[in-house]
BALOBA-1460 file (C-alpha; in Angstrom, 3 decimals):
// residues 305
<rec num="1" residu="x" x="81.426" y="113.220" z="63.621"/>
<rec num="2" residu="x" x="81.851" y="114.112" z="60.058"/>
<rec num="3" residu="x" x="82.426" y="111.426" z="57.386"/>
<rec num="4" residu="x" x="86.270" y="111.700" z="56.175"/>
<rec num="5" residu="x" x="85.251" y="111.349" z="52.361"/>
<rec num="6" residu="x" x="83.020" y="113.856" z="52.326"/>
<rec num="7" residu="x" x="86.207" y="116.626" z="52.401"/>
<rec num="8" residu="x" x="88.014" y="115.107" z="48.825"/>
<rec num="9" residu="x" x="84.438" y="114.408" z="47.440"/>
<rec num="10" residu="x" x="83.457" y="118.085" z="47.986"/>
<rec num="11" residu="x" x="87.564" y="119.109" z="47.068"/>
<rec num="12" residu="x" x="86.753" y="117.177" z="43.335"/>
<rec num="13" residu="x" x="83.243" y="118.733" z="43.206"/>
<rec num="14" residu="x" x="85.230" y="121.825" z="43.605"/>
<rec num="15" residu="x" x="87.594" y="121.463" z="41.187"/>
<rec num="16" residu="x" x="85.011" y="120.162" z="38.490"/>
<rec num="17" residu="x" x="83.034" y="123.833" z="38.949"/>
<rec num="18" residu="x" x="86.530" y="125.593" z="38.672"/>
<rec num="19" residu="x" x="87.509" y="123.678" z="35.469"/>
<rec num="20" residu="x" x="83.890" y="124.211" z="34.048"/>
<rec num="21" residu="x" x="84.156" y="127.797" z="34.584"/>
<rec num="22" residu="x" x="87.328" y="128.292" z="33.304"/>
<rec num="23" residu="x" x="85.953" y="127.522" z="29.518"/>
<rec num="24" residu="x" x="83.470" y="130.408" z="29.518"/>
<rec num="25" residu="x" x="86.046" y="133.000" z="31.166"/>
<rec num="26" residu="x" x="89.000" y="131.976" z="28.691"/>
<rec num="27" residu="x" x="86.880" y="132.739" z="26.086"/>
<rec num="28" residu="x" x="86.035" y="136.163" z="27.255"/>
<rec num="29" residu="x" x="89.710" y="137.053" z="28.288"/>
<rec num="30" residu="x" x="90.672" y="136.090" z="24.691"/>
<rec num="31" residu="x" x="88.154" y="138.496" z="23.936"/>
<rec num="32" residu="x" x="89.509" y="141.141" z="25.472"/>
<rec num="33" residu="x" x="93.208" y="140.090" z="24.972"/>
<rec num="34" residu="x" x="94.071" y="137.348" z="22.104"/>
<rec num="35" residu="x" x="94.773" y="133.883" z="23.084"/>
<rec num="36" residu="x" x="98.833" y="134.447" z="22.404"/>
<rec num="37" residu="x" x="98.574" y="137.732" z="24.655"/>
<rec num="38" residu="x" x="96.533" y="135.634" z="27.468"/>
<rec num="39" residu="x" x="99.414" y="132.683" z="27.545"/>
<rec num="40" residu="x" x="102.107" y="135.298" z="27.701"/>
<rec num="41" residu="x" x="100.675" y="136.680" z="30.787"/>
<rec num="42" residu="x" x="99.706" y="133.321" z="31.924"/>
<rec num="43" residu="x" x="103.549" y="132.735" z="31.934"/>
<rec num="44" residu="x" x="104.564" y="136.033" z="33.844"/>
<rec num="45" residu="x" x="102.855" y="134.547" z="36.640"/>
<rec num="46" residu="x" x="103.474" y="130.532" z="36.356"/>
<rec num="47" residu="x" x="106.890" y="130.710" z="37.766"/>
<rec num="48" residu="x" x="106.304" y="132.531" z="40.824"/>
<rec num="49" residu="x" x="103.368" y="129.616" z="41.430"/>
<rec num="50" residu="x" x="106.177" y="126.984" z="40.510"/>
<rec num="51" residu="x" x="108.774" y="128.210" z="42.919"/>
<rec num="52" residu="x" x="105.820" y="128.249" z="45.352"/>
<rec num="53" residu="x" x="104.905" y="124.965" z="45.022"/>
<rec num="54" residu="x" x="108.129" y="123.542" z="45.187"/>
<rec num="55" residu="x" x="109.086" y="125.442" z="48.317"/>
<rec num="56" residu="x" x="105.993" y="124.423" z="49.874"/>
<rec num="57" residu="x" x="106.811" y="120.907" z="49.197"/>
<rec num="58" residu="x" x="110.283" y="120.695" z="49.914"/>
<rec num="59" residu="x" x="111.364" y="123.580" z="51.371"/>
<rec num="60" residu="x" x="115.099" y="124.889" z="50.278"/>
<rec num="61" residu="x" x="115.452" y="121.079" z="49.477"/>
<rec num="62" residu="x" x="114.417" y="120.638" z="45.815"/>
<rec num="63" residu="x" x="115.021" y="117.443" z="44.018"/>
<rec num="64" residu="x" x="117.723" y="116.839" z="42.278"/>
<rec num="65" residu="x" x="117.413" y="115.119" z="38.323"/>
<rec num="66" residu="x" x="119.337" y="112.860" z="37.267"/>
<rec num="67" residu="x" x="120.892" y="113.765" z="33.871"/>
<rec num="68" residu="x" x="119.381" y="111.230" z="32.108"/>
<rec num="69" residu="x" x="116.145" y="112.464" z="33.347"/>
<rec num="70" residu="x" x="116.504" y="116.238" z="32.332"/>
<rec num="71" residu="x" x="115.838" y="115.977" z="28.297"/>
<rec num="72" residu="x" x="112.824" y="113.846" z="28.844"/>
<rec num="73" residu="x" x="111.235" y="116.358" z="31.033"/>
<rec num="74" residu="x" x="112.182" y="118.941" z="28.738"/>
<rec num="75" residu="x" x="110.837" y="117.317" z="25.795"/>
<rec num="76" residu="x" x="107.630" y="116.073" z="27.743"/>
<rec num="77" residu="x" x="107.204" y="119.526" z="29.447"/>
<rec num="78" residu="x" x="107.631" y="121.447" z="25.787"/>
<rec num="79" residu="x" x="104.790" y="118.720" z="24.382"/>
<rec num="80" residu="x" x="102.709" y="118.374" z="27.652"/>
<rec num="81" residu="x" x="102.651" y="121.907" z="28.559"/>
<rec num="82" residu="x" x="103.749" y="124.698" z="25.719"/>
<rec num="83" residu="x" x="102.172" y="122.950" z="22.682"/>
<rec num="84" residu="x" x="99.443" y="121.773" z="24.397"/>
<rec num="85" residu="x" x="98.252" y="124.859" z="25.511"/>
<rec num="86" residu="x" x="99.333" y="126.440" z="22.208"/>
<rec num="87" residu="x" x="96.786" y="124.358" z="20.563"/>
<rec num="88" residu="x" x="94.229" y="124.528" z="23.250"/>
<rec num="89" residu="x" x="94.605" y="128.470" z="23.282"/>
<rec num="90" residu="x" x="94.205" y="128.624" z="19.303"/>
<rec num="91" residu="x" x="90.987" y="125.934" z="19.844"/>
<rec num="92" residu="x" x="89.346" y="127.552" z="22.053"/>
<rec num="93" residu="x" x="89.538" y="131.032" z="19.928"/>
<rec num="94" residu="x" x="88.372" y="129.389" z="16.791"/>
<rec num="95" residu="x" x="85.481" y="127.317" z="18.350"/>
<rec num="96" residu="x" x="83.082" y="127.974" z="21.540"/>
<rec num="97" residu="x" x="83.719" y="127.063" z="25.448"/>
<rec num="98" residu="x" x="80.964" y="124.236" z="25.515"/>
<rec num="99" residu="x" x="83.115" y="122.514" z="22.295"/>
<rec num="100" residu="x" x="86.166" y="122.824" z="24.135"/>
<rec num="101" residu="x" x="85.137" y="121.540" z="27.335"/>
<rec num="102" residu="x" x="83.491" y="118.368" z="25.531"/>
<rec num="103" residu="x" x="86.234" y="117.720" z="23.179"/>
<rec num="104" residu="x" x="88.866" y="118.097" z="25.877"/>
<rec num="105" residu="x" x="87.338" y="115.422" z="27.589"/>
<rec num="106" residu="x" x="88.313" y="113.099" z="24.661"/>
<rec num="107" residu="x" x="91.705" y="112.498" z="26.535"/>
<rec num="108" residu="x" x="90.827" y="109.543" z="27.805"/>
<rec num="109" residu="x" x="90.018" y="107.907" z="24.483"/>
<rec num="110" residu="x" x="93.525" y="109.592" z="22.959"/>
<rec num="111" residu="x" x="95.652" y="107.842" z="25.995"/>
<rec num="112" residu="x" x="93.868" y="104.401" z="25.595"/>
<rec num="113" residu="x" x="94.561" y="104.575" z="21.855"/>
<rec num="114" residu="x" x="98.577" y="105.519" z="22.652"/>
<rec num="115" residu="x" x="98.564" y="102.750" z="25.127"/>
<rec num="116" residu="x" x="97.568" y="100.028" z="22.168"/>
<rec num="117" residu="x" x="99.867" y="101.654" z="20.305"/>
<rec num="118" residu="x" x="102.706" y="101.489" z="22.452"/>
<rec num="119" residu="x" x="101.998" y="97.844" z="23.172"/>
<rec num="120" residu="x" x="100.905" y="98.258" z="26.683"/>
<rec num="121" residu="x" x="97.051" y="97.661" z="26.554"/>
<rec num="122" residu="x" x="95.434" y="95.881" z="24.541"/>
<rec num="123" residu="x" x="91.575" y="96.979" z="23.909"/>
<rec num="124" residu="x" x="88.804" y="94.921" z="25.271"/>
<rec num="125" residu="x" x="85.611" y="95.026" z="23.642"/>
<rec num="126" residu="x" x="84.235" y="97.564" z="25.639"/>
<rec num="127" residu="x" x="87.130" y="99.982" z="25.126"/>
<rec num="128" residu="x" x="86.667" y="99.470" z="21.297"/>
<rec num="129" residu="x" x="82.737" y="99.986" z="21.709"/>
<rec num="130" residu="x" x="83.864" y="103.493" z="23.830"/>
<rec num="131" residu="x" x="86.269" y="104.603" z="21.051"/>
<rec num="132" residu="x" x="84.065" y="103.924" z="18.282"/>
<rec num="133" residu="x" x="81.272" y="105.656" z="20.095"/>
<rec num="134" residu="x" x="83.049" y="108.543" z="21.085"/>
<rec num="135" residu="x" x="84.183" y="109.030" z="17.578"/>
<rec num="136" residu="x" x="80.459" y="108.827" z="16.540"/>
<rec num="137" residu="x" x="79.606" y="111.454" z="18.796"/>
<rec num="138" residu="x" x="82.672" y="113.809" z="17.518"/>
<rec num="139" residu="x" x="81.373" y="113.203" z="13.969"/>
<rec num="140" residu="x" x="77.757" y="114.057" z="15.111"/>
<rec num="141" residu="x" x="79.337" y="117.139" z="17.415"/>
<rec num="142" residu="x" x="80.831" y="119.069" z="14.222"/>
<rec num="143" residu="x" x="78.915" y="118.012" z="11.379"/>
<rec num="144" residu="x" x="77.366" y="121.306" z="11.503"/>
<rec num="145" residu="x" x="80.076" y="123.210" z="10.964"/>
<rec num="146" residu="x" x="81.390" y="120.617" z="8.510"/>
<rec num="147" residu="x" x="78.229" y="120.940" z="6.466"/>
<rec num="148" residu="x" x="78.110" y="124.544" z="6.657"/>
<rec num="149" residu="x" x="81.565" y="124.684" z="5.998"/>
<rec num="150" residu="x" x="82.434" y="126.510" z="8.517"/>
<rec num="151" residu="x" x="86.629" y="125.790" z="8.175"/>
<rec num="152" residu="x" x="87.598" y="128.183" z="10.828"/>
<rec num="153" residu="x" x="85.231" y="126.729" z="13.555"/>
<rec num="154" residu="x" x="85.469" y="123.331" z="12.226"/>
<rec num="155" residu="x" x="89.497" y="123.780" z="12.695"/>
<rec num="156" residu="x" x="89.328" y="125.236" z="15.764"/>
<rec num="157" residu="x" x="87.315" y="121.664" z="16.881"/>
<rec num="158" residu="x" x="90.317" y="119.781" z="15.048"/>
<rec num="159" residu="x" x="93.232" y="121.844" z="17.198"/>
<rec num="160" residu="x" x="91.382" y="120.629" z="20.330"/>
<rec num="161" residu="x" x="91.534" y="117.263" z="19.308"/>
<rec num="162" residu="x" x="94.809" y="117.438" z="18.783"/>
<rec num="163" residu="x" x="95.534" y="119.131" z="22.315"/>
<rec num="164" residu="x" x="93.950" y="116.328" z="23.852"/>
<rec num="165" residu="x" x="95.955" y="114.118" z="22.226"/>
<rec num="166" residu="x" x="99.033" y="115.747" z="22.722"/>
<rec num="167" residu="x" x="98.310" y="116.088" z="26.330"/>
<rec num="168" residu="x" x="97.060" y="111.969" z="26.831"/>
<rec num="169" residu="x" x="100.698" y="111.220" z="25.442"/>
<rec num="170" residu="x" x="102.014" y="113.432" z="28.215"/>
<rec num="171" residu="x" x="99.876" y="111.567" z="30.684"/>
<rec num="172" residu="x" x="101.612" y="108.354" z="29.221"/>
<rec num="173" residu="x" x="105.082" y="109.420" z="28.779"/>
<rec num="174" residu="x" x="105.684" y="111.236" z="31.908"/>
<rec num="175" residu="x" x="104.526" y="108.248" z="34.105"/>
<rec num="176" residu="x" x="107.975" y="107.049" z="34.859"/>
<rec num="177" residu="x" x="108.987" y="110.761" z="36.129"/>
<rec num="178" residu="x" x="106.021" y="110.976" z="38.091"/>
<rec num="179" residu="x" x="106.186" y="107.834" z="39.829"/>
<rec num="180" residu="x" x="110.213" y="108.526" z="40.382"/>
<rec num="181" residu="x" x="110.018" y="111.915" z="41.653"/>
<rec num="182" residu="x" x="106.140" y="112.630" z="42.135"/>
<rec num="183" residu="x" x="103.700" y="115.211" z="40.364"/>
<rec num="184" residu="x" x="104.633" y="118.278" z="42.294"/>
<rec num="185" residu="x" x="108.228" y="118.335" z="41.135"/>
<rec num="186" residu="x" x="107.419" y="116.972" z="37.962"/>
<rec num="187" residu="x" x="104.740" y="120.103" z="37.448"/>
<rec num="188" residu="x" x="107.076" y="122.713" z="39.090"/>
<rec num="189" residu="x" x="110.557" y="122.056" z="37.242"/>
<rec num="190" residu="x" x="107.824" y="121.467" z="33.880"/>
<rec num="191" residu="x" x="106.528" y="124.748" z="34.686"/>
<rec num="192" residu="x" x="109.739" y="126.717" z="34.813"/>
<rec num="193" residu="x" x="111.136" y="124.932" z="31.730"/>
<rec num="194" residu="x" x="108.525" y="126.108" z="29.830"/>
<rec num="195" residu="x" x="108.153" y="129.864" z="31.168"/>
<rec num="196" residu="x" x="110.742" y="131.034" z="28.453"/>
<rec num="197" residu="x" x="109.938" y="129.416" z="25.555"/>
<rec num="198" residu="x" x="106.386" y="130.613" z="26.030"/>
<rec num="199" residu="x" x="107.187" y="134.337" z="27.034"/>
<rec num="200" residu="x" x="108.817" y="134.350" z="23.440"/>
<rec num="201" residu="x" x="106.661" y="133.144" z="21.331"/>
<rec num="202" residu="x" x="104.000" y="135.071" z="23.117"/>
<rec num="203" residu="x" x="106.542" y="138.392" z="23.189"/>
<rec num="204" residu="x" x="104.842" y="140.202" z="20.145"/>
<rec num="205" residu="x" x="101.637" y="139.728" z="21.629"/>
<rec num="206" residu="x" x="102.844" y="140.674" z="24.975"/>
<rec num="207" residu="x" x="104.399" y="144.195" z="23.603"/>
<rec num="208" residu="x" x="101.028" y="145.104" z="21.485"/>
<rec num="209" residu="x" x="98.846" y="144.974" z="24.093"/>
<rec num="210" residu="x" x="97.808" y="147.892" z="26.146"/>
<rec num="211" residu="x" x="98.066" y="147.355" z="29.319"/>
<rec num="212" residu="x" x="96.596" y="150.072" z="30.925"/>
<rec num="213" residu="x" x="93.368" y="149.979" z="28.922"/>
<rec num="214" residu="x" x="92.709" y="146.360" z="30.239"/>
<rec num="215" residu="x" x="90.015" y="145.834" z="33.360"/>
<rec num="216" residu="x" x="90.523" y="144.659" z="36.725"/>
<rec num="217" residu="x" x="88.642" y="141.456" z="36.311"/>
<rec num="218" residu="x" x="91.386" y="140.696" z="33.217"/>
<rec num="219" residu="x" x="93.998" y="140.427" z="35.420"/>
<rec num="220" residu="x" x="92.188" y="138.642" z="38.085"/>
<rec num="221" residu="x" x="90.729" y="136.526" z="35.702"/>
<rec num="222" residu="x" x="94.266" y="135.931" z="34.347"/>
<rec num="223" residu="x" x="95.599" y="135.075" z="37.718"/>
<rec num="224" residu="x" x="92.482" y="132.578" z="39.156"/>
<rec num="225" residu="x" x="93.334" y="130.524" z="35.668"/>
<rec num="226" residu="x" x="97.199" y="130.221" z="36.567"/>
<rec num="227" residu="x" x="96.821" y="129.723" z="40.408"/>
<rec num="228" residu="x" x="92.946" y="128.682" z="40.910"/>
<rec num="229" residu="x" x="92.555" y="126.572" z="37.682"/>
<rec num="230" residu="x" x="96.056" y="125.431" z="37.368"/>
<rec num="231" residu="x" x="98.034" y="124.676" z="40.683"/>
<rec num="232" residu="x" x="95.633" y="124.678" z="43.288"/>
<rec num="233" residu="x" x="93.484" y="122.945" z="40.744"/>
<rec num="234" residu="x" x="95.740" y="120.022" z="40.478"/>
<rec num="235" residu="x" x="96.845" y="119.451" z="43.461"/>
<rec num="236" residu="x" x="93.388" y="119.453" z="44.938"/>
<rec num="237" residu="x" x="92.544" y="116.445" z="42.465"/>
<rec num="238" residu="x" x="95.262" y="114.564" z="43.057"/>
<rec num="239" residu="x" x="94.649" y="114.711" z="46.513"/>
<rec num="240" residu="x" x="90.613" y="113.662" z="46.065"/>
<rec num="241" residu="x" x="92.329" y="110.956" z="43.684"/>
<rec num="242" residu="x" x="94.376" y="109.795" z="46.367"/>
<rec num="243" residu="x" x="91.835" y="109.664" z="49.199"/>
<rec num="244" residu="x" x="89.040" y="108.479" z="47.447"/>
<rec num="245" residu="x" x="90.401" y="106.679" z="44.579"/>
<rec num="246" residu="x" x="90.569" y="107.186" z="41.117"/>
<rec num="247" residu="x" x="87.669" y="105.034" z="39.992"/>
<rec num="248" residu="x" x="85.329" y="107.261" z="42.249"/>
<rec num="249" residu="x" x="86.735" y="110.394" z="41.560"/>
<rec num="250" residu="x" x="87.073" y="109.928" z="37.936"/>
<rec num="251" residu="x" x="83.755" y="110.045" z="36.240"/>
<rec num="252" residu="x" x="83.231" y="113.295" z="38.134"/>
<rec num="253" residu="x" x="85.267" y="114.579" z="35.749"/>
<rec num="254" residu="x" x="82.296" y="114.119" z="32.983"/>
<rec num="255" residu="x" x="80.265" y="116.915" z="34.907"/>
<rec num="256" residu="x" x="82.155" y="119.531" z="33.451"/>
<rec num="257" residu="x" x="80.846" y="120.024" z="30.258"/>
<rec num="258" residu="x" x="77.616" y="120.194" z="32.407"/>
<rec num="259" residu="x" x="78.854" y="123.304" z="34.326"/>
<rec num="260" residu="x" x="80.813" y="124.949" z="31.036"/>
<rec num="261" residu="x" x="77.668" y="124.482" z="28.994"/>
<rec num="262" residu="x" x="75.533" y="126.210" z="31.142"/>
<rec num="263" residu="x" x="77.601" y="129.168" z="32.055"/>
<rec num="264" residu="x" x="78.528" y="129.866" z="28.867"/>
<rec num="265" residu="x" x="74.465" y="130.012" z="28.459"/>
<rec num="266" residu="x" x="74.060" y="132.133" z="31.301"/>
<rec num="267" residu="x" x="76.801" y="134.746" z="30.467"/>
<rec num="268" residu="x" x="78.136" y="133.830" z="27.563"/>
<rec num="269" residu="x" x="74.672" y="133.667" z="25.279"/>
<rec num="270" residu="x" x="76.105" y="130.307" z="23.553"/>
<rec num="271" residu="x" x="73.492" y="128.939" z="22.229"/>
<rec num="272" residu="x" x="72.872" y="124.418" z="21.424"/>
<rec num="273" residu="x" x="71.585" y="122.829" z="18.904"/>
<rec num="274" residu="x" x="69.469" y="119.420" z="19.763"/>
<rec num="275" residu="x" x="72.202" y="117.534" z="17.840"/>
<rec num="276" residu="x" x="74.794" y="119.362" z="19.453"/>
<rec num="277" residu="x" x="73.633" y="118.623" z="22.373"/>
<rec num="278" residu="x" x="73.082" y="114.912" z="21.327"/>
<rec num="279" residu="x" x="76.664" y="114.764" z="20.246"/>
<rec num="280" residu="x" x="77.990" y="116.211" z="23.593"/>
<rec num="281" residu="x" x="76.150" y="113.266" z="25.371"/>
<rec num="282" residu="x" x="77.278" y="110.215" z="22.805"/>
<rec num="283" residu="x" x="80.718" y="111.741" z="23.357"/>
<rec num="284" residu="x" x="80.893" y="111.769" z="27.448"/>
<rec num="285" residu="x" x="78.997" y="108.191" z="26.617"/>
<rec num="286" residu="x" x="81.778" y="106.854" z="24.584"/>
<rec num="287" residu="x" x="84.735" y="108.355" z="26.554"/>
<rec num="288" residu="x" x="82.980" y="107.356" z="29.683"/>
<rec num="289" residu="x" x="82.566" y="103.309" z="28.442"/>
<rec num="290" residu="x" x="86.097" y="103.404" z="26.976"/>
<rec num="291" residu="x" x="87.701" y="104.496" z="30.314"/>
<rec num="292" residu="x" x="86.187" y="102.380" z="32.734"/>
<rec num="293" residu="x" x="85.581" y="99.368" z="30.725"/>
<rec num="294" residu="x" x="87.826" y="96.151" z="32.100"/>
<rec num="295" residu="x" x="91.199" y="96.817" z="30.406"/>
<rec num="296" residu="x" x="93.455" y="94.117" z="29.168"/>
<rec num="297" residu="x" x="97.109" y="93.763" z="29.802"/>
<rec num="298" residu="x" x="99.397" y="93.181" z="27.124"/>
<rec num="299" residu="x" x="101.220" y="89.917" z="28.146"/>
<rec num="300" residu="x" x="105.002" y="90.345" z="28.761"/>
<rec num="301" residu="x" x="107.125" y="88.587" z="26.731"/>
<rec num="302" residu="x" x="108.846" y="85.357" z="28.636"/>
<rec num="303" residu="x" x="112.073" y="85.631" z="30.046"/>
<rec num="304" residu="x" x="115.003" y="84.518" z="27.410"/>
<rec num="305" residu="x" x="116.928" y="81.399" z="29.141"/>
């Protein structure tokens, strides 16, 4: 008889490779296309996934909002989704897939930070020692570029900071939605709120490119990042989340770098410096202690009488 957690551990293993892989074939696509074309064709597909996914999930029976629900999804979606992957898009252009995979996985560090902020969390002493570290190892990670400087690749470093960021307050914000209504609706209605808004800022992009003169593998490549990456993507770590918990199925996460790093090696011909690759490791070291150090809860205030 097979063990039941082997299935979600091998669905997360799969989903680490996917995401790792992802880094090296964005950055050829925006080779071949721009990173403003890419998203625009990104969005011709996403709503067909969205009404997909919500079909598969609740048939002809979609949830309904309630209208004090609809601007905050808006606003989170626009945040969460469009200017997140704005940023990401123009990051990953100006810098290399192994940065972007590494400083992407700074989100962790971002959402603790928005958490103190927000008076949620406070930080233990671990989660300081984490934050500080990690922003050691982002120092160490681009001092190259900032000592060479390099402003276009050092910038392109800074956008993906700021995409992680944007996306941890996402994380944050939407919590109440997703807990109210669950992550599948909250994805597909975010999905199709964003589709326009996307398809026109990306329209000028869109309407230079030539479309016949693209390759197969640009579509297909185009369409495994929407469906494979994105939707199937999720939903098969949610579901490893679910069945073998998040502390188990978290740290996985820190393995992609690992598989980004070395395809972009393999196919890509990125090459790493030893403090690079130092940086990379006091990074994953620092996001790793901050999110899985023992938290502590901000006490509630006592009840007026």
């Amino acid at each position: 008889m097979k063990d039941p957690a082997t299935a979600p551990l091998l669905a997360a293993l799969a989903v680490v490779l996917t995401w790792g892989l992802n880094f090296p074939l964005q950055k050829a696509l925006f080779v071949e296309v721009g990173p403003l074309a890419f998203l625009g064709l990104r969005y011709l597909l996403v709503p067909f996934c969205a009404v997909a996914l919500l079909c598969w999930r609740f048939g002809s029976r979609w949830p309904r909002l309630d209208r004090r629900e609809v601007w905050p999804l808006v606003r989170l979606t626009l945040i969460g989704q469009g200017l997140h992957l704005l940023l990401s898009a123009y990051g990953v252009d100006g810098s290399t897939a192994f940065s972007a995979s590494v400083l992407l996985a700074c989100g962790p560090v971002f959402t603790l930070l928005i958490l103190r902020l927000s008076g949620v969390e406070r930080l233990s002493n671990g989660q300081v020692a984490g934050v500080a570290t990690a922003a050691t190892g982002a120092l160490l990670f681009t001092s190259d570029k900032l000592l060479a400087a390099d402003w276009h690749a050092g910038l392109g470093d800074l956008t993906l900071l700021a995409a992680a960021a944007l996306f941890s307050y996402y994380t944050v914000a939407a919590k109440p939605l997703i807990q109210h209504h669950g992550g599948v609706t909250v994805l597909g209605y975010g999905s199709l709120v964003c589709t326009l808004p996307m398809l026109l800022w990306c329209a000028p992009a869109l309407a230079a490119l030539d479309w016949r003169a693209q390759p197969g593998w640009v579509w297909a490549g185009t369409a495994w990042q929407v469906a494979g990456g994105g939707f199937i993507g999720w939903l098969a770590w949610g579901w490893a989340n679910e069945a073998r918990g998040v502390a188990r199925t978290a740290p996985l996460i820190y393995l992609m770098p690992l598989v980004a790093g070395t395809a972009a090696w393999l196919w890509g011909g990125e090459q790493f410096s030893a403090h690079k690759l130092l940086g990379a490791g006091v990074i994953l070291a620092g996001v790793a202690l901050a999110q899985f150090s023992p938290s502590n809860r901000a006490p509630r205030p006592a009840p007026r009488r």
